[in-house]
C-alpha positions in Angstrom: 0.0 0.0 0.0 2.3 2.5 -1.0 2.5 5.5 -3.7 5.4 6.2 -5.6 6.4 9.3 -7.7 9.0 9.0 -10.6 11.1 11.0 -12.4 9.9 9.9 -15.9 12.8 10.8 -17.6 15.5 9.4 -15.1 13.3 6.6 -13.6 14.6 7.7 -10.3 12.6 7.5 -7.2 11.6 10.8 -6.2 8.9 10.1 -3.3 6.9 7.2 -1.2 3.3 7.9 0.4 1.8 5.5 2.4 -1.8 4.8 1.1 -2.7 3.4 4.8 -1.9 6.4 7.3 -3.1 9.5 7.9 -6.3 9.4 5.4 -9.7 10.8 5.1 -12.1 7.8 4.5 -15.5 8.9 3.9 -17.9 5.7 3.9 -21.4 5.5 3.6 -24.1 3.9 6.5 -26.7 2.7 4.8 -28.8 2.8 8.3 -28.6 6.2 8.7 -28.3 7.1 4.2 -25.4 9.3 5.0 -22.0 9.0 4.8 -19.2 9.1 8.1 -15.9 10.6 7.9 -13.3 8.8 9.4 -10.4 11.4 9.3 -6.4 11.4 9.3 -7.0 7.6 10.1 -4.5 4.7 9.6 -6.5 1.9 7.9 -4.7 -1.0 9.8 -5.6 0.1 13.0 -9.3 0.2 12.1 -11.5 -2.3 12.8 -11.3 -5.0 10.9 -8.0 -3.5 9.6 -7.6 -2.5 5.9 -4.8 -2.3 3.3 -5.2 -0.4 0.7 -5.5 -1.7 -3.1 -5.6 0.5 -6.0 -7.1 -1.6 -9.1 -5.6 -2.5 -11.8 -5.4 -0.2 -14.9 -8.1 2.4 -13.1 -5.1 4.9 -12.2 -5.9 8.5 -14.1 -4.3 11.9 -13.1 -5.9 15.2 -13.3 -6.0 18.5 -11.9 -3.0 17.3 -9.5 -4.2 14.4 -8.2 -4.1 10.9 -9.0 -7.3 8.7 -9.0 -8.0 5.1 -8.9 -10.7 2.5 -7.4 -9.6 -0.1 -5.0 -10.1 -3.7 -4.6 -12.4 -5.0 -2.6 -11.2 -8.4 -0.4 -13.0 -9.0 2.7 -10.7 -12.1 3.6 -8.0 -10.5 3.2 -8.8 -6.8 4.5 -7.8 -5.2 1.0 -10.4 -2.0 0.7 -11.3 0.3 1.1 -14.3 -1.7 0.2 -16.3 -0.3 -3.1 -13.9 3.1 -2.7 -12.7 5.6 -5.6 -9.1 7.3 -3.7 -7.4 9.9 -4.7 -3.6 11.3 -3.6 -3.0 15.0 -4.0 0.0 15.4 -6.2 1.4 18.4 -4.2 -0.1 17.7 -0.3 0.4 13.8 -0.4 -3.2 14.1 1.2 -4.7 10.6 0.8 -8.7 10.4 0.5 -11.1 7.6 -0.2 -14.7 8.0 -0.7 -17.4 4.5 -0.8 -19.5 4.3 -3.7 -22.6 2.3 -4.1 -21.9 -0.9 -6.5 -25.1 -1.0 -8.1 -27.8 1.1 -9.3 -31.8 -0.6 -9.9 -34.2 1.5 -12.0 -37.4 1.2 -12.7 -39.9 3.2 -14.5 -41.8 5.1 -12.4 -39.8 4.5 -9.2 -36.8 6.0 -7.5 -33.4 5.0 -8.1 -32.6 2.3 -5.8 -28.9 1.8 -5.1 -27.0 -1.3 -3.6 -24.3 -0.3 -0.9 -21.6 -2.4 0.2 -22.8 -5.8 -1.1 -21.1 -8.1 -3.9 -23.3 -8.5 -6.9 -23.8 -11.1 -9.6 -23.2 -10.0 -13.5 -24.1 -11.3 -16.7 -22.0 -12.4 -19.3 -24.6 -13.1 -21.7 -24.1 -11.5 -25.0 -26.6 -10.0 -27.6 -26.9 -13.0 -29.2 -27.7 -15.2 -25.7 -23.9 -16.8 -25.5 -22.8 -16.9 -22.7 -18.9 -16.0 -23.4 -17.4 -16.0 -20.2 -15.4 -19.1 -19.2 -14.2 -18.3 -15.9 -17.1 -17.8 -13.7 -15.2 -14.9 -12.1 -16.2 -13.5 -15.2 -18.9 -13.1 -13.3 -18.3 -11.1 -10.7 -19.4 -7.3 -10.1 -15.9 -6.0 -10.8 -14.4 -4.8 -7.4 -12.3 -8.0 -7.1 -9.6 -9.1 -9.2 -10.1 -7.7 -12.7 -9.5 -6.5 -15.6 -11.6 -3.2 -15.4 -11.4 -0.5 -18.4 -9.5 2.8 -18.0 -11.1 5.7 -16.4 -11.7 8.2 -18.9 -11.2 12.1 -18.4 -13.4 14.9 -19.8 -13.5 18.6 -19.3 -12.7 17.7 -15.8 -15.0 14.9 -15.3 -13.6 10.9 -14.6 -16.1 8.5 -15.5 -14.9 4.9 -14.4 -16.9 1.5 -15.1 -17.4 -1.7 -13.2 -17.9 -4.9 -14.8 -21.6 -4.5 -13.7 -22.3 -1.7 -16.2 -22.4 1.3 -13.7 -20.7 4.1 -14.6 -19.2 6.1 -12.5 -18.7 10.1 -12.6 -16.6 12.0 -10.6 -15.3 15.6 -10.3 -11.9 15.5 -11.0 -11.6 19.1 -9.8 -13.3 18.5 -6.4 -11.7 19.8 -3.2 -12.9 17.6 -1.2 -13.5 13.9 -2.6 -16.6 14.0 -0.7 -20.4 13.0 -1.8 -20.6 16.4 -3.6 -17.8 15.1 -5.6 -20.1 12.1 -7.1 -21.6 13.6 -9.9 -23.6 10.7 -11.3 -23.9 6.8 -11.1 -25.5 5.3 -14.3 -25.4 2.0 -15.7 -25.6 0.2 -19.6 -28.2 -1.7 -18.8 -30.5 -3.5 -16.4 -29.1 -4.5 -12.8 -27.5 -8.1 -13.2 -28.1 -8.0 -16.8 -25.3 -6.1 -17.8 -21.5 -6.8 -18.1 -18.6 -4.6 -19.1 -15.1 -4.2 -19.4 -15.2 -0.8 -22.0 -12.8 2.2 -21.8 -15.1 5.2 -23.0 -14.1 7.0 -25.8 -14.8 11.1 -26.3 -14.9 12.1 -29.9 -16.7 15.2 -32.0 -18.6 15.7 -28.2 -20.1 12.6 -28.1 -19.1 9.7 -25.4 -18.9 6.3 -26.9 -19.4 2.7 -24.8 -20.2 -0.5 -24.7 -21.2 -3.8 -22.9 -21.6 -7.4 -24.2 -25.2 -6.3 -25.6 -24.7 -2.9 -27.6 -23.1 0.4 -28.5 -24.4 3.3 -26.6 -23.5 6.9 -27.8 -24.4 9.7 -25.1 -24.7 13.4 -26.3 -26.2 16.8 -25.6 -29.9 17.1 -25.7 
């Protein structure tokens, strides 16, 4: 659970931050619908302990800060569980805020979203194959994959799960707080829907996928 800083032309170790101590880990209690911050906290002393995890291939950086989501282990206290982090370039300040892993909508009806919970996915493809050979194909994304990059536009990061949800967060934000969670949107119906897209920006249009079908999102 450390961050390192190179010096990209040298390769030479410039700094190391601990991704465990002194952090501001904002999670969310479903019984009260709020979230608690846990401040300048050292994740191993908490209870359980945590290490943190960054996942692989979600790392972005913008407006001095690097962002990525963290793997979520139970067994083997990696976390912060269903958490996007951040690490402020200049500070070191390390934040984590919880995000819910899925969102259910329904015509008519609120959103209803799924906190702290592992969910099943669907690897069944437009066509009804199911193409996933490894059933943790099947898992919701938080543990041990492959997930696309995060993608940066005019300041917004929108990361994806295997699920389908899409993330979007305020790159600019400062505070990683729930104000910085612009949006959570998914590619389909909950447990219907699997992904493992990189969205792509072109002529102001954002471009993605799952197993099922091409979805292009622009201006109204």
């Amino acid at each position: 659970s450390q961050h390192e800083i190179l010096n990209i032309r040298t390769g030479e170790k410039i700094k190391t931050q601990s991704l465990n101590d002194r952090v501001d880990y904002r999670r969310y209690l479903p019984q009260t619908g709020k979230y608690e911050l846990l401040k300048d906290i050292n994740l191993t002393k908490q209870t359980p302990p945590l290490k943190a995890f960054p996942a692989w291939f979600t790392n972005i950086v913008i407006g001095g800060y690097h962002y990525f989501l963290c793997f979520t282990d139970a067994a083997q206290g990696y976390g912060p569980p269903h958490c996007v982090g951040r690490v402020n370039l200049k500070t070191d300040k390390v934040e984590y805020l919880e995000l819910p892993v899925q969102v259910i909508r329904k015509t008519g009806e609120d959103d209803k979203f799924i906190w702290g919970e592992a969910q099943p996915s669907s690897t069944i493809n437009s066509r009804g194959i199911d193409v996933a050979g490894d059933e943790r194909s099947k898992r919701d994304g938080w543990f041990w994959c492959m997930l696309g990059n995060p993608t940066a536009v005019n300041g917004k990061i929108f990361f994806t799960t295997m699920l389908g949800v899409t993330y979007v967060i305020d790159g600019n934000a400062k505070i990683l707080d729930q104000k910085a969670l612009l949006s959570v949107n998914d590619l389909g119906p909950a447990g219907e829907t699997w992904s493992l897209n990189s969205i792509t920006f072109a002529a102001e249009r954002l471009y993605h996928r799952s197993l099922k079908e091409v979805v292009c999102i622009e201006k109204r």
